[in-house]
C-alpha positions in Angstrom: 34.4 80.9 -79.7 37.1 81.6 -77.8 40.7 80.7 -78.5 44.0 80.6 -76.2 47.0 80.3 -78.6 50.3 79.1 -77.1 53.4 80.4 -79.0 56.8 80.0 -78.3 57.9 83.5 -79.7 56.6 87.0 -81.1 59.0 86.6 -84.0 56.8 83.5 -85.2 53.6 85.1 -85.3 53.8 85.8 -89.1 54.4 82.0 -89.4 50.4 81.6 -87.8 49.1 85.5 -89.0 46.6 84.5 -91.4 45.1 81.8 -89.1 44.9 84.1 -86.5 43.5 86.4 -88.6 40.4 84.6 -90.2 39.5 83.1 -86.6 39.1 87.0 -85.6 37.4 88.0 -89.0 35.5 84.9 -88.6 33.9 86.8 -84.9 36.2 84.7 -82.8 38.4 86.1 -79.7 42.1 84.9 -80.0 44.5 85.5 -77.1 48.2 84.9 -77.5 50.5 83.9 -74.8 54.0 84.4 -75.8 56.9 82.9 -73.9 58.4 85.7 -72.3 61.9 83.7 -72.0 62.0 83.4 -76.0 60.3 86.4 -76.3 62.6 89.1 -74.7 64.7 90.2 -77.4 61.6 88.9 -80.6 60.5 91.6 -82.7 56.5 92.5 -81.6 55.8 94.7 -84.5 53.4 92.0 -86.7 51.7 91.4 -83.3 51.5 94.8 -82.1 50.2 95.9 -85.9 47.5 93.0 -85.9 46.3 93.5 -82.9 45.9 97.4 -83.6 43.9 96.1 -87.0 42.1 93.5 -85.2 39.9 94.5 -82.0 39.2 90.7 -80.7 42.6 89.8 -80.6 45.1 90.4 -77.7 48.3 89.1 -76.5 50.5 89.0 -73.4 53.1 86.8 -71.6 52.6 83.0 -70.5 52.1 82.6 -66.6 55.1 80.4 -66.4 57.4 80.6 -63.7 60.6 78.9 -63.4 61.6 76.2 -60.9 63.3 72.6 -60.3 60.3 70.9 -61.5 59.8 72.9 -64.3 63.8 72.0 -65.5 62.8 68.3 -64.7 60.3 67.9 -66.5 62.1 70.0 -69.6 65.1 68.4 -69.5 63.0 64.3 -69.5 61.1 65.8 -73.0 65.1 67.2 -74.2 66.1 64.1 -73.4 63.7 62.2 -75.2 64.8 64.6 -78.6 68.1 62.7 -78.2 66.5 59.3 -78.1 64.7 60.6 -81.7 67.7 61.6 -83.5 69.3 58.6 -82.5 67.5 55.8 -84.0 66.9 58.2 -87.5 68.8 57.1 -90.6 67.7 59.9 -92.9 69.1 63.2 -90.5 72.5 64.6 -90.8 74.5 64.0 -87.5 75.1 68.5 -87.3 71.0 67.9 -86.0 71.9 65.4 -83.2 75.0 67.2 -81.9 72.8 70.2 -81.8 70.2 68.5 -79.4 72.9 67.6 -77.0 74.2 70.6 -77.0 70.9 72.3 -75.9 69.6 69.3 -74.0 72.6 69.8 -71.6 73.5 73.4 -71.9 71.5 74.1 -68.6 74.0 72.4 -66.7 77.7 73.7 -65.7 79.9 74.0 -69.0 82.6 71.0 -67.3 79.4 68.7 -67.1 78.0 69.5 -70.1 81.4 69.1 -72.0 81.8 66.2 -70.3 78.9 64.0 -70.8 79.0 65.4 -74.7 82.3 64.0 -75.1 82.2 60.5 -73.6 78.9 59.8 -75.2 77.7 57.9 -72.2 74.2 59.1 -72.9 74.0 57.6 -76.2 74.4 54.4 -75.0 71.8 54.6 -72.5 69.2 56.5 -74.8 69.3 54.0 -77.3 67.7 51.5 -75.4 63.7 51.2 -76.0 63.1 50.7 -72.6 64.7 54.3 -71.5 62.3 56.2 -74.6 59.7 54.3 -73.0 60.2 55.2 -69.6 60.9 59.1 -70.6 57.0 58.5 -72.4 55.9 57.0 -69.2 56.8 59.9 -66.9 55.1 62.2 -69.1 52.0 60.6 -67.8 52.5 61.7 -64.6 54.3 64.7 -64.6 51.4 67.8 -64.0 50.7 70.1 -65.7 51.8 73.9 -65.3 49.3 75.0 -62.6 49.6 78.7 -63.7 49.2 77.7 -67.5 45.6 75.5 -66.0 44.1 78.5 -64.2 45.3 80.6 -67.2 42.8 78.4 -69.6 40.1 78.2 -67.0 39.9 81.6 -66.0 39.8 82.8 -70.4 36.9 80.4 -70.7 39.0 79.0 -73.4 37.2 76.8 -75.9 40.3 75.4 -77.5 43.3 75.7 -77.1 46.3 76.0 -79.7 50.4 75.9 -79.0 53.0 75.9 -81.9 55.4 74.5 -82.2 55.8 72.7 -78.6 59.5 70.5 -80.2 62.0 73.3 -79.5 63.9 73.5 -76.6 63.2 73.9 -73.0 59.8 75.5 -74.4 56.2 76.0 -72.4 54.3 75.9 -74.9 53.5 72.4 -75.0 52.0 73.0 -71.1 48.9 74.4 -72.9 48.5 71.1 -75.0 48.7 69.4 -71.6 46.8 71.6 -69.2 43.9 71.6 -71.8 43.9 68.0 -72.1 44.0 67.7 -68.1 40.7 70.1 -68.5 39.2 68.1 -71.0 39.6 71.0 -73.9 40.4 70.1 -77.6 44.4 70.9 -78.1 46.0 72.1 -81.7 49.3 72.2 -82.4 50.1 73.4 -86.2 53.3 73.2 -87.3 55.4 76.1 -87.5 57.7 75.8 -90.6 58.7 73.8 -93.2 61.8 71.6 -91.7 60.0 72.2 -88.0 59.3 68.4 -87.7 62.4 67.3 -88.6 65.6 69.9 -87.4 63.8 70.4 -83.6 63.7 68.3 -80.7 60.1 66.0 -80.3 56.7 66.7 -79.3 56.2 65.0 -75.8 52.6 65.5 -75.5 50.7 64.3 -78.7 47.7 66.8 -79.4 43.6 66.0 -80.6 44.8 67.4 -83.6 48.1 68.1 -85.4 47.6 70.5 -88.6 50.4 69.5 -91.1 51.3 71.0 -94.2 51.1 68.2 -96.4 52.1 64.5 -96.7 55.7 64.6 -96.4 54.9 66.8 -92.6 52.4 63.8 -91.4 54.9 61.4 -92.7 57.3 63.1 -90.2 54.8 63.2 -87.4 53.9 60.1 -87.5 57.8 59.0 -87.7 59.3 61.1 -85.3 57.0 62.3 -83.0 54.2 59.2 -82.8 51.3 61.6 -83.7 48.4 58.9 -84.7 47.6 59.3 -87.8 44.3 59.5 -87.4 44.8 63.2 -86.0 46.6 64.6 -88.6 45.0 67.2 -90.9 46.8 68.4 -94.2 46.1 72.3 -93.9 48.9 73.6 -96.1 51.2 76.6 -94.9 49.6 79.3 -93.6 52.5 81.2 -93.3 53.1 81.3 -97.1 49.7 82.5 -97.7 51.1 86.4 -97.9 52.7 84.9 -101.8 49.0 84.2 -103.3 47.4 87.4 -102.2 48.2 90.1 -105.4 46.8 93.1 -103.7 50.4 94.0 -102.4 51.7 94.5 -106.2 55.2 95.4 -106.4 57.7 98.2 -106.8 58.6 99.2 -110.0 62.1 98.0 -111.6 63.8 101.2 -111.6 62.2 102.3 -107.6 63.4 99.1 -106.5 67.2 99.1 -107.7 67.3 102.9 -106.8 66.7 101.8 -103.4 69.2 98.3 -102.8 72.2 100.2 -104.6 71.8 98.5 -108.2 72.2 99.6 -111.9 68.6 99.4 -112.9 70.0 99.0 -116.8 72.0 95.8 -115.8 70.3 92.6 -114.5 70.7 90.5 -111.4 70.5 87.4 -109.4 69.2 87.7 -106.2 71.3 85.9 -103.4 69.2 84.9 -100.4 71.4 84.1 -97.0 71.4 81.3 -94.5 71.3 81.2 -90.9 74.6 80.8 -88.8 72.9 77.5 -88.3 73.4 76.3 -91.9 76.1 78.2 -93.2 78.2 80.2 -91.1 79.9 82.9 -93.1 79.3 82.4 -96.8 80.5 85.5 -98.1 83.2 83.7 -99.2 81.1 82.2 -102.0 79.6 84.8 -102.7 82.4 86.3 -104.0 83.3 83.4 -106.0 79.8 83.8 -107.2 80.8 87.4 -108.1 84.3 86.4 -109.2 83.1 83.4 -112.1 80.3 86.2 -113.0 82.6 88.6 -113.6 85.4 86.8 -115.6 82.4 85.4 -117.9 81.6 87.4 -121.2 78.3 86.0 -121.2 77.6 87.2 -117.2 79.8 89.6 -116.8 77.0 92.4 -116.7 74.7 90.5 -114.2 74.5 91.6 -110.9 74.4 89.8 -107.5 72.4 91.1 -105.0 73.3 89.4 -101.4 70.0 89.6 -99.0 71.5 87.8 -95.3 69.2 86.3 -93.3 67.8 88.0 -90.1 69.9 86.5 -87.9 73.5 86.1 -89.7 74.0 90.2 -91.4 77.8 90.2 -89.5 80.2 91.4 -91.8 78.3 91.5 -95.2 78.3 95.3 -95.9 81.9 94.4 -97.1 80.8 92.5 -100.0 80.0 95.5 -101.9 82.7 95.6 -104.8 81.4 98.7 -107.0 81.1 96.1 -109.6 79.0 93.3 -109.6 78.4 92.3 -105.9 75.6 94.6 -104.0 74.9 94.3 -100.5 71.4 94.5 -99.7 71.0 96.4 -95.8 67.9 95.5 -94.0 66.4 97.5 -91.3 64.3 93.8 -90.3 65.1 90.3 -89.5 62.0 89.3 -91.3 59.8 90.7 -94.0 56.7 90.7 -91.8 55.3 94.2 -92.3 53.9 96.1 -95.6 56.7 97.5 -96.6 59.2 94.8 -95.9 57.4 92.4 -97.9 57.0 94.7 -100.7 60.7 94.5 -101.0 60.9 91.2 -100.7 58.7 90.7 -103.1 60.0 93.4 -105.6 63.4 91.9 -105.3 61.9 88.2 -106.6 59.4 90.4 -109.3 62.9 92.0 -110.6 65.5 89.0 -110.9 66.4 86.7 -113.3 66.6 83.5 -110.6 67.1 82.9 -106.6 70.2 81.5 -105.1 71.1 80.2 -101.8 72.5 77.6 -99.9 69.5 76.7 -97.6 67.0 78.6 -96.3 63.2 78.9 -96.1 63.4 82.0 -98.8 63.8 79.3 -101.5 60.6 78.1 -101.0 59.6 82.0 -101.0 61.2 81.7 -104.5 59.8 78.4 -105.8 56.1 79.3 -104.4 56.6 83.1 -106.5 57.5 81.1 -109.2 61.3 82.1 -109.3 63.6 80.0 -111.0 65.6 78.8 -107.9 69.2 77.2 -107.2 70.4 75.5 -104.3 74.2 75.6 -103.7 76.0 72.5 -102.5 79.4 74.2 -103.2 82.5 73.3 -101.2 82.3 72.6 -97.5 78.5 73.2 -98.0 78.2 69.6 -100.2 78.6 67.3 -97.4 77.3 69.5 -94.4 73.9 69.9 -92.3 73.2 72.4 -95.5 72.5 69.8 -97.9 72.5 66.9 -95.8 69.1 67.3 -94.0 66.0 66.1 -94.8 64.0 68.8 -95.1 66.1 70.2 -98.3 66.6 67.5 -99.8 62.6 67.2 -100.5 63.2 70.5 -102.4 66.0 68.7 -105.2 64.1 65.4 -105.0 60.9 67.6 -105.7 63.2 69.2 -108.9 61.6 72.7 -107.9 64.8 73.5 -106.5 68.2 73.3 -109.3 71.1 71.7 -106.9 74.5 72.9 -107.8 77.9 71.7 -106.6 80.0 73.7 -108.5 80.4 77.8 -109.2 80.9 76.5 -112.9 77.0 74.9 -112.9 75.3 77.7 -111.2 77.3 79.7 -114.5 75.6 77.3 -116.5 72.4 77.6 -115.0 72.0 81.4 -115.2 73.0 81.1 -118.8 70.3 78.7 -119.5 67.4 80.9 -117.9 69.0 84.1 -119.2 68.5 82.7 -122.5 64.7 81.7 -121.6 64.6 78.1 -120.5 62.9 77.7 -117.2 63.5 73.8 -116.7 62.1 73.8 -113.2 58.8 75.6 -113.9 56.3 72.7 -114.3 58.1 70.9 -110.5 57.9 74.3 -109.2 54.3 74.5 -109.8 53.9 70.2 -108.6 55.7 71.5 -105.6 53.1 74.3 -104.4 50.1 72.4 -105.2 51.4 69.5 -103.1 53.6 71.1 -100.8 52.3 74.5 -100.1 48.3 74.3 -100.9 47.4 70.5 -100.6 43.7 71.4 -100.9 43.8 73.9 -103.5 45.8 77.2 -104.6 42.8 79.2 -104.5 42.0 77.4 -101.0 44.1 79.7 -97.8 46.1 77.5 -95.1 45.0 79.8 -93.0 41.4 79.5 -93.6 41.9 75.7 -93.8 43.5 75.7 -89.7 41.2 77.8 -88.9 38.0 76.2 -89.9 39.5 73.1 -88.7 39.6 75.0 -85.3 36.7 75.9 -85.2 34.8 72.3 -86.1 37.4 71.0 -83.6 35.4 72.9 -81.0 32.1 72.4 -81.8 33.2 68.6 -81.2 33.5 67.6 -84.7 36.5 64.5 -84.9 39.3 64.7 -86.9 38.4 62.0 -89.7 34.9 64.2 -90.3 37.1 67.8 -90.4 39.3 66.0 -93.2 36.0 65.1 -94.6 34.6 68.6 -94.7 37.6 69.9 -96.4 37.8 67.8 -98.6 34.4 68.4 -99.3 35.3 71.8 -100.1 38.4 71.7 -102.1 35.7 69.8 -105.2 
């Protein structure tokens, strides 16, 4: 079987790697066709070292080309993202702004600022009859002719694109072109708040591979995927946490190489994106601060890990006390090495903090107590206002703090050896992470599913099959 995979970006293969991976193990050919727009300045090494690893797997750049009908047709789906965050009542306002802002940021800045601040827009995309209309044209807008003779010429069998709701993206083309051919079209999703922080998908595939309920809830919701062609795969990029051939570092190896007393313990401080936070440093000093004027805490280390794409400035938090900046050479721990620290770092610590961001549910999935932190300006912003973290507190896996005084309490608690969250934590994976069994891979799950997808299999008798599996 053959397989064209559409993705956005080379920096989101490791979100899709283990898919990828079983199809090829499997004795299936995979090609991936990476946007080259979003893909200029992406990191290539997990793509470059799989495809060294795995000889039926290639990649290369989508045959897109640029052009006024292109930008029509990109800016009528953008467009249509505004209408969705419109009529939601559960999504904090920072997501909506955010859509504007890239819906009209192809335009000059005096227009763009313009429309944004009348609102005149709003007004118009409200009304049912201009979502419908946007729906309409997508019925006869074409697809890209480049991305058609792209599928045709590959042979392709089925065709896959992820995640085909971010903006002024191609990949959705390939769930279009292959429907125009007639070919079965897969779009999994990409992360865990994918459904709900992006813009919409325009082009509804066969088959949608969700993570769990809450994901095909979303679907459904905001993006009017039938549900009827919905699967509940799990995450295959969270599969890396269940596979113990990677071991870790030992204690002493690890601290020797982040800069910390190995003698003295520590919490480990995971970052958010610019995105979510902006600069927190400042709380991570008060972090440090409360620690340090606490009897009871005052020997505990933090140790601040930024997220890939917000490291400005955090070098300075090193103190020569309590506060240890952690240098990373990568945005993301995608190779061997990499995750072996990130790993280490969770084996090593007494808890996880941060104030959102996809490592908690690295945390909560390694079974790491973990606390969320809704301090200051962070308690009534996009942090803890949008949808997809608030399913981590309702869940209880994740501890929500608003105050540098609870998270004090909180480290107290587990240093003394109550783990309160442990039993949600482990409600959480099973229901979140590995809907059809822990000892059951996403990967291997949206890969099958694939693969019976092909052979002409529907979607009701693929859920069938796996559940038929999973007893």
């Amino acid at each position: 079987m053959k397989l064209l995979f559409a993705l956005r970006s080379s920096a989101f293969f490791p979100y899709h790697e283990s898919t990828v991976r079983w199809l090829c193990e499997n004795g299936h050919s995979v090609h991936v066709a990476l946007d080259p727009l979003w893909s200029k300045n992406a990191d290539e090494a997990a793509i470059r070292r799989a495809a060294n690893e795995v000889p039926n797997l290639t990649f290369g750049a989508m045959p897109t080309r640029p052009g006024r009908r292109k930008f029509l047709k990109q800016f009528l789906r953008e467009l249509l993202g505004i209408h969705s965050y419109l009529i939601r009542d559960d999504q904090d306002s920072f997501y909506l702004r955010r859509q504007e802002r890239y819906t009209f940021s192809k335009f000059p800045k005096r227009i763009s600022h313009y429309v944004r601040k009348t609102g005149i827009h709003r007004l118009v995309l409200r009304l049912p009859l201009v979502a419908q209309s946007l729906r309409l044209s997508e019925r006869w807008i074409t697809a890209d002719s480049n991305v058609l003779s792209q599928i045709e010429t590959m042979s392709a069998d089925v065709v896959v694109a992820t995640p085909c709701d971010m903006r002024y993206g191609d990949d959705i083309e390939y769930i279009k072109a292959a429907q125009r051919i007639g070919l079965p079209a897969v779009i999994p999703v990409l992360s865990w708040d994918n459904l709900t922080t992006k813009g919409v998908i325009a082009v509804p595939p066969d088959m949608l591979i969700a993570w769990n309920d809450g994901h095909a809830r979303e679907a459904t919701t905001h993006h009017r995927i039938p549900q009827e062609s919905i699967l509940i795969g799990g995450s295959p990029f969270f599969d890396k946490w269940f596979d113990d051939s990677s071991g870790v570092n030992s204690r002493a190896e690890f601290c020797e190489s982040v800069g910390l007393d190995p003698d003295r313990p520590y919490v480990l401080y995971l970052g958010s994106s610019v995105n979510i936070s902006g600069d927190e440093r400042w709380l991570i000093d008060e972090l440090s601060n409360v620690f340090a004027s606490d009897d009871q805490l005052s020997e505990i280390q933090i140790l601040a890990r930024p997220h890939g794409a917000n490291m400005a400035g955090w070098e300075q938090l090193n103190n020569g006390s309590n506060l240890v900046y952690w240098h990373r050479d990568r945005s993301l721990p995608d190779t061997p090495e990499g995750f072996l620290e990130f790993r280490s770092a969770m084996e090593h610590s007494i808890c996880t903090l941060g104030v959102n961001t996809t490592a908690l549910v690295d945390a909560i999935i390694y079974g790491k107590p973990t606390v969320g932190l809704g301090i200051g300006r962070y308690s009534e912003s996009n942090a803890t206002n949008a949808v997809h973290y608030h399913h981590l507190v309702d869940s209880e896996a994740l501890v929500h703090a608003i105050s540098t005084g609870r998270v004090a309490e909180i480290v107290k608690r587990i240093q003394a050896g109550f783990d309160d969250s442990a039993n949600a934590r482990a409600k959480f994976v099973n229901e979140w992470v590995r809907p059809n069994g822990l000892g059951f891979p996403a990967g291997a799950v949206a890969g099958m599913a694939m693969e019976m997808l092909a052979e002409g299999s529907s979607v009701s008798s693929i859920k069938t099959a796996i559940m038929s599996m999973n007893k």
